[in-house]
C-alpha positions as CSV (number, residue, x, y, z in Angstrom):
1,X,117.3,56.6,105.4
2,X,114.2,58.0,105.1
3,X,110.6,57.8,104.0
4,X,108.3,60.0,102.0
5,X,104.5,60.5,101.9
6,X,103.8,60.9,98.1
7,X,100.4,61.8,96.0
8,X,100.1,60.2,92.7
9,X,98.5,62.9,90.3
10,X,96.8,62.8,86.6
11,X,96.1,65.4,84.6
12,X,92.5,66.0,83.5
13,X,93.7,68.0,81.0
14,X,96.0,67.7,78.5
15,X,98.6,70.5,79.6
16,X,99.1,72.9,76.6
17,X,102.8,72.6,75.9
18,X,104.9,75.9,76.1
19,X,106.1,78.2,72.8
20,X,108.2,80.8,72.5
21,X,107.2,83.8,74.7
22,X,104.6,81.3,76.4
23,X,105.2,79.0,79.6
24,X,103.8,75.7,79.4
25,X,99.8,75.5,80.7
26,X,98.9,73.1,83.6
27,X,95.1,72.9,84.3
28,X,94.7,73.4,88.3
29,X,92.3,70.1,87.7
30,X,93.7,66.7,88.5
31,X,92.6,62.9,89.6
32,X,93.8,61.4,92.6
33,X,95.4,58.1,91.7
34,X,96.5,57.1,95.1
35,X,98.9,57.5,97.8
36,X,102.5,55.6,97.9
37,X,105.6,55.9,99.9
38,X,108.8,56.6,98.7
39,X,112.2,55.5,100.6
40,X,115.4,57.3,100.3
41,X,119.1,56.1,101.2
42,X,122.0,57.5,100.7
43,X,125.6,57.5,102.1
44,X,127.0,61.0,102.3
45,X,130.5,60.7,102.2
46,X,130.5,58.7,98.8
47,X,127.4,60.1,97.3
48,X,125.2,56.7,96.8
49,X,121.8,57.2,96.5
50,X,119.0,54.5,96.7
51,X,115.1,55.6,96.0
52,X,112.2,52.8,95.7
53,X,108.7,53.6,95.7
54,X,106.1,51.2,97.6
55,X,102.5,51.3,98.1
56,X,102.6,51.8,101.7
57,X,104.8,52.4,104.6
58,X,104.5,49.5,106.8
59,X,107.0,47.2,109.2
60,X,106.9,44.8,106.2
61,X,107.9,47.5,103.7
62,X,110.6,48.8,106.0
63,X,112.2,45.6,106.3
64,X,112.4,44.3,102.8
65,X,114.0,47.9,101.6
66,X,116.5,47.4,104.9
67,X,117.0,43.8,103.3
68,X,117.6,45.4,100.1
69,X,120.1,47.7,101.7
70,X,121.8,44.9,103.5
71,X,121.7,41.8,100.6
72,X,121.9,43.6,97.5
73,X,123.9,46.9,97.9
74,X,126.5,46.4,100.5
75,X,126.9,42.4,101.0
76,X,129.7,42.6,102.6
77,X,129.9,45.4,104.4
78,X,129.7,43.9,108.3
79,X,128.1,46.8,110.1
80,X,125.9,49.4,108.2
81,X,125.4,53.1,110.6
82,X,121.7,53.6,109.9
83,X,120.7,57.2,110.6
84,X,116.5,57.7,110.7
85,X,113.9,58.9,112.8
86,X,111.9,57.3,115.4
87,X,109.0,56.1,113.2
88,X,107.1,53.4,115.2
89,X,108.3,51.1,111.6
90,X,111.9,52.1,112.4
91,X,112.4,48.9,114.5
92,X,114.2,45.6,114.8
93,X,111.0,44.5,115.4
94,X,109.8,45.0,112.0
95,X,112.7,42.4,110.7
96,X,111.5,40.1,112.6
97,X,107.5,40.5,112.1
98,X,108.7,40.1,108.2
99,X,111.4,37.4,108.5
100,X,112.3,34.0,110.0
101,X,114.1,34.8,113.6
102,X,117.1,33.3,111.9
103,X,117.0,35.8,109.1
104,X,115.5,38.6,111.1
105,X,118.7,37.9,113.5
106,X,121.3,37.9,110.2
107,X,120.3,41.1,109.1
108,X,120.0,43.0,112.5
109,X,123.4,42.0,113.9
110,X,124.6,44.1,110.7
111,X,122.8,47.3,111.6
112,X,123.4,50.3,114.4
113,X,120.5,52.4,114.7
114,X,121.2,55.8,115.4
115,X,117.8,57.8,116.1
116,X,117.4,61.9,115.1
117,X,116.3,63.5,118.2
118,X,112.6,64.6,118.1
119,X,111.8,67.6,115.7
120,X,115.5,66.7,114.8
121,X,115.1,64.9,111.5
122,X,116.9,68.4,109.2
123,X,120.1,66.1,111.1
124,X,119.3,63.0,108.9
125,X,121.2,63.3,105.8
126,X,118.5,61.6,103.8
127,X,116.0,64.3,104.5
128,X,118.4,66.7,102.0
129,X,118.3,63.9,99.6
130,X,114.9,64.2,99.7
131,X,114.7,67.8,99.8
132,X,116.8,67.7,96.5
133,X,114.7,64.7,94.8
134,X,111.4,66.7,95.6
135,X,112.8,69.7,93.0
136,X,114.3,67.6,91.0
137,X,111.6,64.6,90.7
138,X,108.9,65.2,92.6
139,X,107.7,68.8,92.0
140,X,104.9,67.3,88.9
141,X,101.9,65.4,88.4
142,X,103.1,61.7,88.6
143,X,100.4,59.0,88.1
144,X,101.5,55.7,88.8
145,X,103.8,53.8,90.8
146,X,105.4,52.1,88.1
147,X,106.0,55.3,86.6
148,X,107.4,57.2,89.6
149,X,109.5,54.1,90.4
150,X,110.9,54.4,86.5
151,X,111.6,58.5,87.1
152,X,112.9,58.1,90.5
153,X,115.2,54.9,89.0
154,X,117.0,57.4,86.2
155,X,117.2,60.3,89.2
156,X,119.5,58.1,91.5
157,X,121.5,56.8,88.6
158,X,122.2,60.3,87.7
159,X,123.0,61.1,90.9
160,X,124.9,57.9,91.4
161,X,127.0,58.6,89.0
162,X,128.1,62.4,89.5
163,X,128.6,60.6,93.1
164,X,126.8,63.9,94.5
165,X,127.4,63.8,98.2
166,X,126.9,65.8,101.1
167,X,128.7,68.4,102.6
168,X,127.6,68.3,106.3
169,X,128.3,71.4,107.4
170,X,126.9,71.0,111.0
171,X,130.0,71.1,113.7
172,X,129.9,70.3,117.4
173,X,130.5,73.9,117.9
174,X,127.6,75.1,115.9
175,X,125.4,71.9,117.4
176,X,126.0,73.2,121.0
177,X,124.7,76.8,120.2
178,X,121.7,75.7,118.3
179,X,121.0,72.9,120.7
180,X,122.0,74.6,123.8
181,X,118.2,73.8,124.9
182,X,118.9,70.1,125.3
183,X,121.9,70.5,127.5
184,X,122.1,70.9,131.0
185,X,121.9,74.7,133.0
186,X,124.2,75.3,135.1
């Protein structure tokens, strides 16, 4: 899982739609409508994808969309593998900051962090979901959340159901020649 800064953008200008022989014309002008954040799950190996667009990126956001993860999309799965990065929200913490202790305690028995290695986040699997939804989704002026939220909600059910996964092509072989500065010299 991962998170992503987004800019919500309106055009000043009415683009001038394209015609034969003639690309579509975007004025350069646009108003700022905000900032939000948008999260991205997936699971590689099936090709799941989850996307959900909040205002902010807080401990409280974190937790309800790790709720979400754990409640509504895999119930009963006893132990979810969570691969992120070391954002200071990236905590158990934050489940409990947002939760009773007894619920905060339910829902991080179920989780194993597993934390990217600084400047190491191209080894979270999210990070090429988000790399795809940025060309797919995200490369145009979007001005609302509700709107982005709608867009992003018909790009992870298309993508859901072509159960587009990742091909992790990253051996141990290739991880010790590309990483050979993190291990030891001898």
């Amino acid at each position: 899982m991962d998170e992503k800064p987004y800019q919500l953008l309106a055009e000043r200008h009415e683009p001038i739609p394209m015609k034969p022989g003639s690309k579509k014309k975007i004025d350069n002008e646009y108003e700022r409508c905000g900032t939000c954040s948008v999260f991205v799950m997936t699971e590689p190996l099936t090709g799941w994808h989850y996307t959900h667009v909040r205002e902010r990126r807080t401990a409280e956001d974190w937790a309800f969309e790790i709720r979400e993860l754990l409640t509504v999309h895999f119930p009963n799965v006893p132990k979810i593998r969570l691969v992120l990065d070391n954002l200071n929200t990236h905590v158990l913490a934050s489940l409990y900051k947002t939760f009773t202790p007894e619920e905060a305690r339910k829902l991080a028995r179920r989780i194993e962090f597993h934390y990217t290695p600084k400047h190491g986040s191209w080894l979270n699997m999210a990070e090429i979901s988000i790399s795809i939804l940025s060309r797919q989704c995200l490369c145009r002026r979007i001005d609302s959340i509700v709107f982005l939220n709608s867009e992003l909600n018909a790009w992870t059910i298309e993508r859901n159901d072509n159960r587009d996964s990742v091909s992790w092509q990253f051996t141990n072989d290739k991880a010790r020649i590309k990483l050979r500065h993190l291990y030891p010299q001898h």
